[in-house]
C-alpha positions in Angstrom: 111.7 75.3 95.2 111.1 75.2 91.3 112.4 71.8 91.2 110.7 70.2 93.9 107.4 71.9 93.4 107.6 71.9 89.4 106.5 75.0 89.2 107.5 78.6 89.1 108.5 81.8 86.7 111.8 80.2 85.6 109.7 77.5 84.5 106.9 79.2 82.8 109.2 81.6 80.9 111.1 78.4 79.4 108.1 77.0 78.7 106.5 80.8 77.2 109.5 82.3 76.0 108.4 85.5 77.8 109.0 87.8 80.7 106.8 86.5 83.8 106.1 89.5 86.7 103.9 88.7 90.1 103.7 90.0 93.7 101.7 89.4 96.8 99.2 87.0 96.6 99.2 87.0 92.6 102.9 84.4 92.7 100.6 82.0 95.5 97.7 81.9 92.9 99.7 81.6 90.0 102.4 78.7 91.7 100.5 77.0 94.2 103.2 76.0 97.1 105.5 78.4 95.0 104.6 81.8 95.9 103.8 80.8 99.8 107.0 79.3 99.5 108.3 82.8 98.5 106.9 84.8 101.0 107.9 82.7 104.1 111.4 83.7 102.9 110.5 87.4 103.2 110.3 88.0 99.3 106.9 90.1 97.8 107.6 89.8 94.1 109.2 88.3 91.4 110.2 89.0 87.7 111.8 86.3 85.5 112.8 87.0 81.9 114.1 84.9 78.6 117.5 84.3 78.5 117.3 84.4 74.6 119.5 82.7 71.6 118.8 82.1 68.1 117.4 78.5 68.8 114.7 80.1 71.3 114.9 80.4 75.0 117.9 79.2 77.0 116.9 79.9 80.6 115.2 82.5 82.6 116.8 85.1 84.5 115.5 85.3 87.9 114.9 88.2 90.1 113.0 88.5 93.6 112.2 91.5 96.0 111.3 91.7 99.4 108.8 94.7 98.6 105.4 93.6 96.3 105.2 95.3 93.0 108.4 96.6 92.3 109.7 95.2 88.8 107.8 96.5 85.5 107.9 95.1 82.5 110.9 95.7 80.4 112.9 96.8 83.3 115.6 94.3 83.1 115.4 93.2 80.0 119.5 94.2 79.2 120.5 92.6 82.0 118.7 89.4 80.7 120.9 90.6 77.3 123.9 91.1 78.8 123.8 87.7 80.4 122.9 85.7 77.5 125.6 87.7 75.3 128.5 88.0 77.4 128.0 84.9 79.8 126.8 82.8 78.4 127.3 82.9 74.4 129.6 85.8 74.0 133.1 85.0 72.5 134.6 84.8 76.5 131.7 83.0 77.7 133.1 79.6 79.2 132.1 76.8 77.1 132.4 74.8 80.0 130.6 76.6 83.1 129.8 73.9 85.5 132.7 71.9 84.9 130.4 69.7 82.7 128.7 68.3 85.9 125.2 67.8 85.9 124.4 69.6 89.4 122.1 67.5 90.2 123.8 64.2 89.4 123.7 63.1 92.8 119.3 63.3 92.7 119.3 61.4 89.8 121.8 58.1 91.1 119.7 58.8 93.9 116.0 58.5 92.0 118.0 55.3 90.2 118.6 53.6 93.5 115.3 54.3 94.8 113.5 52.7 91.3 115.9 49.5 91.9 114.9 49.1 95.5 111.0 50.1 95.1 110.5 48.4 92.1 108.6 51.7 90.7 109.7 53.9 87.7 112.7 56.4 87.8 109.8 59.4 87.3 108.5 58.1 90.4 111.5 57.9 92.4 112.2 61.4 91.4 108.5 62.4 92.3 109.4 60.8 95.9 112.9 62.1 96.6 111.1 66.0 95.4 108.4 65.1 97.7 109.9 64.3 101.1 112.1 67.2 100.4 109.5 69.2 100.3 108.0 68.0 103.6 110.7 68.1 105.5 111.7 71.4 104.0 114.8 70.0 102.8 116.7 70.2 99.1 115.9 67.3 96.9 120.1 66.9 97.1 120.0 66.8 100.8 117.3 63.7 100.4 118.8 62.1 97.8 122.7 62.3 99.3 120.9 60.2 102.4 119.7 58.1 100.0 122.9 57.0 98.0 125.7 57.4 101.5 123.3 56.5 104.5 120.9 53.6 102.1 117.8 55.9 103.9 114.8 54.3 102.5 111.1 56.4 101.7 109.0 54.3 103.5 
């Protein structure tokens, strides 16, 4: 949902740098879209923390709850440790975790076909692929795999 909607605690916390807690109503106010988003899947809160390195924030470790109010500050902040030491920098950590695929490759050929064939920007594209995914309650990858195997257009 963070990617489609652009918004969300992983997102804030890259952008702060800091732990982001909300429950109830608080995550819909907070992330428009976002936090209804949340609770039609049956979740009441949320807590995201830095994943931190030297050079700043790498990530955001994400946690949800079905029951409002549950995670307090500093609560999981050595599991957001552990993660960034021994995943994903510690001296095992695998240098090459996602096989060196972008994940998402497939919504950005996607975006890039879309821009050709629309004659609009590849930001746009993007914005349009996120979009109908989001009103048809779809993932952008879903969209955009229709997009480069089937030639479906966004008309």
């Amino acid at each position: 949902m963070e990617y489609v909607l652009g918004v969300g605690p992983a997102r804030e916390v890259a952008e702060r740098n800091q732990p982001v807690l909300a429950s109830g109503a608080a995550m819909d106010g907070r992330w428009p879209g976002y936090g209804t988003g949340l609770a039609s899947l049956g979740l009441g809160s949320v807590a995201a923390l830095p994943l931190k390195a030297p050079g700043g924030c790498i990530g955001a470790l994400t946690l949800f709850d079905p029951r409002p109010g549950r995670a307090e500050a500093g609560e999981f902040d050595e599991v957001a440790g552990a993660v960034t030491d021994n995943v994903l920098l510690g001296p095992d950590a695998d240098p090459d975790l996602y096989g060196g695929v972008d994940l998402r490759a497939v919504v950005h050929q996607a975006a890039g076909m879309l821009s050709e064939r629309t004659h609009c920007s590849v930001d746009e594209a993007l914005a349009l692929i996120k979009a109908r995914a989001f009103a048809r309650g779809e993932s952008a990858e879903t969209v955009a795999r229709r997009i480069v195997h089937e030639s479906m257009d966004l008309d």
